[in-house]
N, C-alpha and C positions, 0 to 999 in steps of 0.2 A: 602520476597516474591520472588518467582521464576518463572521470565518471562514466557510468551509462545508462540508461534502463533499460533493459532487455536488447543489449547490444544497441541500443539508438543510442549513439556517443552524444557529449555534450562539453566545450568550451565552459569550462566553469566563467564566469564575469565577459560571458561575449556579449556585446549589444545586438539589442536586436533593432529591428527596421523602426522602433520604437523609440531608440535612445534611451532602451532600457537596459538589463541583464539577462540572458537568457539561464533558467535554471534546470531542475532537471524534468523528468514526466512526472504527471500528477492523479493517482490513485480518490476514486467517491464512488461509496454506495451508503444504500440502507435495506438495513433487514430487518423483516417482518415477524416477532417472535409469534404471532399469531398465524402467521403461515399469508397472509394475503398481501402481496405486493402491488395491488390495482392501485394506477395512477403515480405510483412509485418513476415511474421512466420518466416522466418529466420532470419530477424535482431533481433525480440525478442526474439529467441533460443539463438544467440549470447550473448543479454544486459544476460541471464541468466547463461550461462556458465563463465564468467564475476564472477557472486557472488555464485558461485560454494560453499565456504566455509561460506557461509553465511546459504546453506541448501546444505550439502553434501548427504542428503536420499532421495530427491526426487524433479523432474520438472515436472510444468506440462503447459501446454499451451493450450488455446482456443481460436478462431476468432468469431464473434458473429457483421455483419454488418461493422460495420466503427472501431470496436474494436481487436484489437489483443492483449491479455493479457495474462500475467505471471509469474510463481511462483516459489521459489523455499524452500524446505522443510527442517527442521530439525526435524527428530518426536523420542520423548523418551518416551515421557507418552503413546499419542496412537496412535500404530508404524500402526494400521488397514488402508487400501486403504480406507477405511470413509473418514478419515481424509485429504484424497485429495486436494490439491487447484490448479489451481482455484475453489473455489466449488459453486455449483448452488443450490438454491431454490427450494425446492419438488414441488412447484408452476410452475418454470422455466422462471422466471419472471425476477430475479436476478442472478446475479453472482459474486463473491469477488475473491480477491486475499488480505490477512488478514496479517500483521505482527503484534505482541503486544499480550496482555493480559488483554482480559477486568476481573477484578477482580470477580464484581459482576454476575458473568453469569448464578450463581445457582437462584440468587434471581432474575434475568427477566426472566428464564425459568417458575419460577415459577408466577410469574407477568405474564408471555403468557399464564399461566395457558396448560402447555407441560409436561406431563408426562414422564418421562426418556424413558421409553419402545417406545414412539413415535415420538422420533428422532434416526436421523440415523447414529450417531455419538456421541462422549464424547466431543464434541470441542465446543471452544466461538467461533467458527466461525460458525456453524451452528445456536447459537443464537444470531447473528448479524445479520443474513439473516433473520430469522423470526420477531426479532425487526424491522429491517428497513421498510418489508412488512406489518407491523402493524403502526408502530408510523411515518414513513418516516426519514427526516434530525431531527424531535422531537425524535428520538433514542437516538442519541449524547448526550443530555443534564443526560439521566437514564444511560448512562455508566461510569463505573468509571476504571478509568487503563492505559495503555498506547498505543499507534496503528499509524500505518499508515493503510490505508489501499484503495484500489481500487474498487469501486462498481459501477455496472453497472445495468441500468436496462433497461431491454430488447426491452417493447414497444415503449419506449419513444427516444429510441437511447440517455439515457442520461449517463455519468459515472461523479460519485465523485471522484475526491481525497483527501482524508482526514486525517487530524493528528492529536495528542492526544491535550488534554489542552496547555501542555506547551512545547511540541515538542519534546517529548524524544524521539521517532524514528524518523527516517530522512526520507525524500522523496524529491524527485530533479525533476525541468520538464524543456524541454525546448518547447517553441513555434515556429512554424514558422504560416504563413497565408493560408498555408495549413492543418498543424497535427501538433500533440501534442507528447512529448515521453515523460515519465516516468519512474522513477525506484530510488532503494532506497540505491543507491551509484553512484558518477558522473563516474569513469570508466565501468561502466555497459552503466550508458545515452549514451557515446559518440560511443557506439556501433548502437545509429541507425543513419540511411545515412543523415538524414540531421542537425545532430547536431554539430557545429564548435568544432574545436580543438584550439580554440586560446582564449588565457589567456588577464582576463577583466583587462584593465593596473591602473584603480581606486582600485579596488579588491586585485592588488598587493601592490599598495603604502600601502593601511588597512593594508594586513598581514606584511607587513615588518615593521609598523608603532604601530601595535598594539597586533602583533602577531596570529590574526585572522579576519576572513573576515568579515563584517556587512552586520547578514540577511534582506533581502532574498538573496543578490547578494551570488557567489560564487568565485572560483577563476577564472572560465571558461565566457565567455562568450556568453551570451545568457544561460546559465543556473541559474536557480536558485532556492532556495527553497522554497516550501509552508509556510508560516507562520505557528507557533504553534496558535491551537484553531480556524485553518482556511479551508478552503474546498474552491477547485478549480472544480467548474461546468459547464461539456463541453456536449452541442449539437450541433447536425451539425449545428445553424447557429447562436449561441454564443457561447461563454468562458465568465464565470463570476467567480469572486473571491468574497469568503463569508466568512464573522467573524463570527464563530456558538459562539465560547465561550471568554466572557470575565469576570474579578473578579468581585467577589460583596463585598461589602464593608459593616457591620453591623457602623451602629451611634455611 
Protein backbone atom coordinates (compact mmCIF):
# COMPACT_ATOMS: atom_id res chain seq x y z
CA UNK A 1 0.00 0.00 0.00
CA UNK A 2 1.25 3.45 -0.75
CA UNK A 3 0.70 6.11 1.70
CA UNK A 4 -0.87 9.44 0.93
CA UNK A 5 -2.17 12.76 2.28
CA UNK A 6 -4.99 13.93 0.86
CA UNK A 7 -4.37 11.82 -2.26
CA UNK A 8 -0.72 13.42 -2.68
CA UNK A 9 0.84 9.87 -2.90
CA UNK A 10 4.22 9.26 -1.38
CA UNK A 11 7.31 6.66 -2.03
CA UNK A 12 7.74 5.64 1.49
CA UNK A 13 12.07 5.88 1.83
CA UNK A 14 12.31 7.74 -1.89
CA UNK A 15 15.41 10.12 -1.83
CA UNK A 16 14.92 13.27 -2.40
CA UNK A 17 17.08 15.80 -4.46
CA UNK A 18 18.73 15.92 -1.02
CA UNK A 19 19.98 12.61 -0.54
CA UNK A 20 17.65 12.39 1.99
CA UNK A 21 14.03 10.34 2.40
CA UNK A 22 11.17 11.88 1.35
CA UNK A 23 8.12 11.37 4.10
CA UNK A 24 4.81 12.12 4.13
CA UNK A 25 2.92 16.01 4.45
CA UNK A 26 3.23 17.74 7.48
CA UNK A 27 0.35 19.19 9.62
CA UNK A 28 1.23 23.05 12.26
CA UNK A 29 -0.77 25.32 13.92
CA UNK A 30 -1.75 27.11 17.13
CA UNK A 31 -4.72 28.15 18.81
CA UNK A 32 -5.58 30.98 20.61
CA UNK A 33 -7.81 29.97 23.84
CA UNK A 34 -8.06 33.64 24.32
CA UNK A 35 -9.55 34.05 20.92
CA UNK A 36 -6.52 36.38 19.45
CA UNK A 37 -4.35 35.01 16.89
CA UNK A 38 -2.34 38.49 15.91
CA UNK A 39 1.02 37.62 14.77
CA UNK A 40 0.20 33.83 14.98
CA UNK A 41 1.00 33.55 10.94
CA UNK A 42 4.30 33.88 11.15
CA UNK A 43 5.24 31.48 13.86
CA UNK A 44 3.13 29.00 11.93
CA UNK A 45 5.02 29.93 8.45
CA UNK A 46 8.16 29.21 10.48
CA UNK A 47 6.78 25.57 12.45
CA UNK A 48 6.25 24.97 8.28
CA UNK A 49 9.51 25.95 6.69
CA UNK A 50 10.78 23.66 9.58
CA UNK A 51 9.29 20.28 7.74
CA UNK A 52 10.05 21.88 4.37
CA UNK A 53 11.10 18.12 3.19
CA UNK A 54 8.25 16.74 4.71
CA UNK A 55 6.19 18.62 1.66
CA UNK A 56 8.64 20.11 -0.55
CA UNK A 57 5.51 21.06 -3.32
CA UNK A 58 3.58 23.16 -1.45
CA UNK A 59 2.40 25.43 1.83
CA UNK A 60 -0.48 26.61 2.69
CA UNK A 61 -1.87 28.54 5.63
CA UNK A 62 -5.24 29.92 7.07
CA UNK A 63 -6.42 31.88 10.34
CA UNK A 64 -10.09 31.29 10.89
CA UNK A 65 -10.90 32.98 14.71
CA UNK A 66 -8.54 31.59 17.50
CA UNK A 67 -7.04 29.12 14.86
CA UNK A 68 -4.02 29.59 12.77
CA UNK A 69 -3.36 26.43 10.76
CA UNK A 70 -0.87 24.67 8.45
CA UNK A 71 0.15 22.51 5.87
CA UNK A 72 2.67 21.42 4.13
CA UNK A 73 2.33 19.34 0.72
CA UNK A 74 3.81 16.52 -1.04
CA UNK A 75 1.58 15.94 -4.18
CA UNK A 76 2.38 12.99 -6.98
CA UNK A 77 -0.82 11.47 -7.68
CA UNK A 78 -2.88 14.91 -7.88
CA UNK A 79 -0.33 17.62 -8.42
CA UNK A 80 -4.04 20.05 -9.21
CA UNK A 81 -4.27 23.22 -6.70
CA UNK A 82 -7.65 21.01 -5.65
CA UNK A 83 -5.71 19.20 -3.78
CA UNK A 84 -4.79 22.31 -1.58
CA UNK A 85 -4.44 21.98 2.27
CA UNK A 86 -5.58 23.36 4.36
CA UNK A 87 -8.79 22.51 2.63
CA UNK A 88 -12.33 23.77 3.50
CA UNK A 89 -15.82 22.22 3.18
CA UNK A 90 -18.08 23.28 0.12
CA UNK A 91 -20.34 23.96 3.22
CA UNK A 92 -17.42 26.24 4.74
CA UNK A 93 -18.13 24.81 7.89
CA UNK A 94 -14.82 22.83 8.06
CA UNK A 95 -11.53 23.03 7.64
CA UNK A 96 -8.47 20.10 7.78
CA UNK A 97 -4.91 20.06 7.39
CA UNK A 98 -4.76 15.96 6.55
CA UNK A 99 -1.59 13.86 6.78
CA UNK A 100 -2.24 9.84 6.07
CA UNK A 101 -4.14 7.73 3.86
CA UNK A 102 -7.58 6.66 4.69
CA UNK A 103 -7.58 3.40 2.60
CA UNK A 104 -11.34 3.21 2.26
CA UNK A 105 -12.23 6.59 0.64
CA UNK A 106 -13.90 5.09 -2.53
CA UNK A 107 -16.30 3.02 -0.35
CA UNK A 108 -17.46 6.34 1.97
CA UNK A 109 -17.59 8.30 -1.04
CA UNK A 110 -19.75 5.99 -2.14
CA UNK A 111 -21.52 5.48 1.51
CA UNK A 112 -22.02 9.55 1.14
CA UNK A 113 -23.63 8.55 -1.78
CA UNK A 114 -20.93 11.41 -3.89
CA UNK A 115 -20.76 10.97 -7.32
CA UNK A 116 -17.03 11.49 -8.61
CA UNK A 117 -18.25 14.48 -10.93
CA UNK A 118 -19.46 16.24 -7.71
CA UNK A 119 -16.32 16.60 -5.79
CA UNK A 120 -13.80 18.99 -6.29
CA UNK A 121 -11.02 16.94 -6.04
CA UNK A 122 -9.41 13.24 -6.35
CA UNK A 123 -8.33 13.41 -2.57
CA UNK A 124 -9.39 11.42 0.89
CA UNK A 125 -9.11 14.69 2.10
CA UNK A 126 -12.04 15.93 0.68
CA UNK A 127 -13.80 12.78 1.90
CA UNK A 128 -12.91 13.32 5.43
CA UNK A 129 -14.64 16.69 5.13
CA UNK A 130 -17.83 15.37 3.88
CA UNK A 131 -17.60 12.44 6.42
CA UNK A 132 -17.10 14.52 9.35
CA UNK A 133 -20.11 16.96 8.18
CA UNK A 134 -22.25 13.97 8.07
CA UNK A 135 -21.23 11.41 10.71
CA UNK A 136 -19.25 13.89 13.05
CA UNK A 137 -16.21 12.24 15.66
CA UNK A 138 -18.72 8.66 14.32
CA UNK A 139 -16.39 9.16 11.04
CA UNK A 140 -13.31 7.81 12.84
CA UNK A 141 -14.74 4.48 13.69
CA UNK A 142 -15.82 4.01 9.25
CA UNK A 143 -12.23 5.02 8.36
CA UNK A 144 -9.72 2.68 7.83
CA UNK A 145 -5.72 3.74 7.23
CA UNK A 146 -3.48 5.87 8.87
CA UNK A 147 -3.63 9.91 9.69
CA UNK A 148 -2.97 12.62 11.85
CA UNK A 149 -4.80 15.11 11.16
CA UNK A 150 -6.33 18.70 12.27
CA UNK A 151 -9.92 19.78 11.90
CA UNK A 152 -11.68 22.55 12.66
CA UNK A 153 -14.94 23.56 12.77
CA UNK A 154 -15.91 26.79 12.24
CA UNK A 155 -19.20 27.69 14.27
CA UNK A 156 -18.32 26.10 17.12
CA UNK A 157 -14.75 27.45 17.40
CA UNK A 158 -13.93 23.93 18.05
CA UNK A 159 -10.59 22.00 16.46
CA UNK A 160 -9.60 18.05 16.64
CA UNK A 161 -6.50 16.59 16.80
CA UNK A 162 -6.42 13.37 15.85
CA UNK A 163 -4.44 10.03 15.11
CA UNK A 164 -4.87 6.89 13.49
CA UNK A 165 -5.73 3.70 15.56
CA UNK A 166 -2.23 2.91 16.49
CA UNK A 167 -0.36 6.09 15.82
CA UNK A 168 1.58 5.64 12.78
CA UNK A 169 1.86 9.29 12.05
CA UNK A 170 3.08 11.49 14.77
CA UNK A 171 1.56 14.55 16.05
CA UNK A 172 3.19 16.64 19.01
CA UNK A 173 1.37 19.54 20.95
CA UNK A 174 2.45 21.46 23.64
CA UNK A 175 0.02 23.58 26.07
CA UNK A 176 0.35 26.46 27.93
CA UNK A 177 -2.92 28.31 29.88
CA UNK A 178 -3.23 30.23 27.23
CA UNK A 179 -2.81 28.28 23.56
CA UNK A 180 -2.13 25.27 22.16
CA UNK A 181 0.73 24.58 19.27
CA UNK A 182 0.84 21.73 17.24
CA UNK A 183 2.63 20.04 14.50
CA UNK A 184 3.88 16.82 13.37
CA UNK A 185 7.61 16.97 14.16
CA UNK A 186 9.12 18.46 17.73
CA UNK A 187 11.70 20.88 15.69
CA UNK A 188 8.72 22.51 13.78
CA UNK A 189 6.74 22.69 17.68
CA UNK A 190 9.46 24.66 19.20
CA UNK A 191 9.21 27.17 16.38
CA UNK A 192 6.16 28.76 18.15
CA UNK A 193 7.08 31.61 20.90
CA UNK A 194 5.89 29.87 23.69
CA UNK A 195 7.14 26.46 23.49
CA UNK A 196 10.44 25.66 25.93
CA UNK A 197 13.64 24.43 24.53
CA UNK A 198 14.50 22.45 27.54
CA UNK A 199 15.05 18.83 27.63
CA UNK A 200 12.42 16.65 30.10
CA UNK A 201 15.33 15.15 32.58
CA UNK A 202 12.82 11.79 33.20
CA UNK A 203 12.39 11.57 29.36
CA UNK A 204 16.23 11.49 29.38
CA UNK A 205 17.05 8.81 32.07
CA UNK A 206 13.99 6.68 29.45
CA UNK A 207 16.03 7.22 26.36
CA UNK A 208 19.45 6.50 27.79
CA UNK A 209 17.73 3.70 29.85
CA UNK A 210 15.71 2.14 27.17
CA UNK A 211 16.80 3.76 24.36
CA UNK A 212 13.53 5.62 23.73
CA UNK A 213 11.05 7.90 25.41
CA UNK A 214 7.56 6.49 26.93
CA UNK A 215 4.62 7.91 25.19
CA UNK A 216 3.03 10.65 25.45
CA UNK A 217 6.16 12.40 27.09
CA UNK A 218 8.85 13.38 24.60
CA UNK A 219 12.35 14.27 25.01
CA UNK A 220 11.43 17.99 25.39
CA UNK A 221 9.61 19.37 27.93
CA UNK A 222 6.25 20.25 28.10
CA UNK A 223 5.80 18.53 24.70
CA UNK A 224 4.28 15.67 24.03
CA UNK A 225 2.36 13.32 21.94
CA UNK A 226 -1.34 12.61 21.27
CA UNK A 227 -1.82 9.01 22.09
CA UNK A 228 -2.66 6.51 19.10
CA UNK A 229 -6.60 6.04 18.75
CA UNK A 230 -6.91 9.37 20.56
CA UNK A 231 -8.12 12.96 19.81
CA UNK A 232 -7.19 16.14 21.76
CA UNK A 233 -10.57 18.51 21.79
CA UNK A 234 -9.94 22.37 22.16
CA UNK A 235 -12.53 25.18 22.59
CA UNK A 236 -12.10 28.30 23.81
CA UNK A 237 -13.03 27.26 27.31
CA UNK A 238 -11.89 23.56 27.31
CA UNK A 239 -9.04 21.06 26.19
CA UNK A 240 -10.34 17.59 26.53
CA UNK A 241 -8.61 14.36 25.71
CA UNK A 242 -10.58 11.62 24.06
CA UNK A 243 -10.02 7.75 23.48
CA UNK A 244 -12.09 7.33 20.03
CA UNK A 245 -10.47 3.87 19.55
CA UNK A 246 -9.88 0.95 21.36
CA UNK A 247 -9.35 -3.24 20.45
CA UNK A 248 -12.09 -5.40 20.58
CA UNK A 249 -11.65 -8.66 21.46
CA UNK A 250 -14.02 -11.72 19.80
CA UNK A 251 -14.70 -14.73 22.99
Amino acid sequence: MIPSCGASYVLQGAPDERGGERTMCGIAGIYRLDGDATGDANAVDRMLARMERRGPDDRGLVTSGPLTLGHRRLAILDLSPAGRQPMTSASGRTTVSFNGEIYNHAELRQELGLARDALRSATDTEILLHAWERWGEGALDRMVGQWAFALYERDARRLWLVRDRFGEKPLFVARTPGALAFASSLHALVQAPFVPRRVDRQALVEYLTLRYVVSPRTILAGCEKIPPGSCLVISPDRVEERRWYAPRFAA
